[in-house]
N, C-alpha and C positions, 0 to 999 in steps of 0.2 A: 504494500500500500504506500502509494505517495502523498506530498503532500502539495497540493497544486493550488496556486492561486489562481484566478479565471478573471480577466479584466475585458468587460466587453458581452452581455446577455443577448441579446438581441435575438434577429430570426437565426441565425447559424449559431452562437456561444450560447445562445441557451441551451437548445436541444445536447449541443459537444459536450456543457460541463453536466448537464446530466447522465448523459453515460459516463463519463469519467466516475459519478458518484454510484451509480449499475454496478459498476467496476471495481466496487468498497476501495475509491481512490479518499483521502480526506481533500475535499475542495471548497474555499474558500472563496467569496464571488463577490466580484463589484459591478458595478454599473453605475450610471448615471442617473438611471431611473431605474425610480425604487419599486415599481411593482415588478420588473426583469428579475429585481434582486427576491423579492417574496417568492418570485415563481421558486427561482431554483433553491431559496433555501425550502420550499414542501417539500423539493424532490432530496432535499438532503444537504445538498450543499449550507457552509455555514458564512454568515454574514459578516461583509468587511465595510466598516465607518469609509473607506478612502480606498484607494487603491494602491496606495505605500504602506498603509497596513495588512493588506489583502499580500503582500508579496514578504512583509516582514520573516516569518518563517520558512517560505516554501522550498519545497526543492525544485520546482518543476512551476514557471511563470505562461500561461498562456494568453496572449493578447488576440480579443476577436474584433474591432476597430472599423469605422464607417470610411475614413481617409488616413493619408499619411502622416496627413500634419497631425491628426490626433496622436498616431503611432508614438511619433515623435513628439507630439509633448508627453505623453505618461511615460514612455523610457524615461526622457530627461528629466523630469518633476518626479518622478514617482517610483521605477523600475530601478534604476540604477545607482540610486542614492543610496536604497533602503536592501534591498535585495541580498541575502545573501551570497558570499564568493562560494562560486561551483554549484550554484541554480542553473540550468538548463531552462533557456530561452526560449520560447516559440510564438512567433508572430503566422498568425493567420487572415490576417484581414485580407 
């Protein structure tokens, strides 16, 4: 079992980090909008204030992202401040 953060609910990171949670992965989930965030904590996933909080412990960062420039503000503000060294990346947007 990993421990995944999930930045990004939407039509595709919703559905993703619930299998990931299928998966008895522990996921952590943010979004911008908070009913994205309710959905996936029903299905399990657990709830992150921020998305530097949401990546605070993980081993395993997924970002699922509407543009680039989003991409690249939460790396920069949020993924790579906080993040710990030897998390494994993964952009999906």
């Amino acid at each position: 079992m990993a421990k995944i953060a999930f930045i990004g609910l939407g039509n595709m990171g919703g559905p993703m980090a619930a299998n990931l949670v299928k998966g008895q992965h522990q996921v952590t989930a943010f979004d911008l909008s908070a009913s994205a965030v309710d959905a996936a904590v029903e299905k399990g996933a657990r709830k992150a204030a921020s998305a530097a909080e949401a990546v605070k412990d993980a081993e395993v960062v997924v970002t699922m992202l509407p543009q680039g420039k989003h991409v690249r503000a939460v790396y920069e503000n949020d993924v790579l401040p906080h993040v710990a060294k030897g998390a494994f990346l993964i952009d999906c947007s």
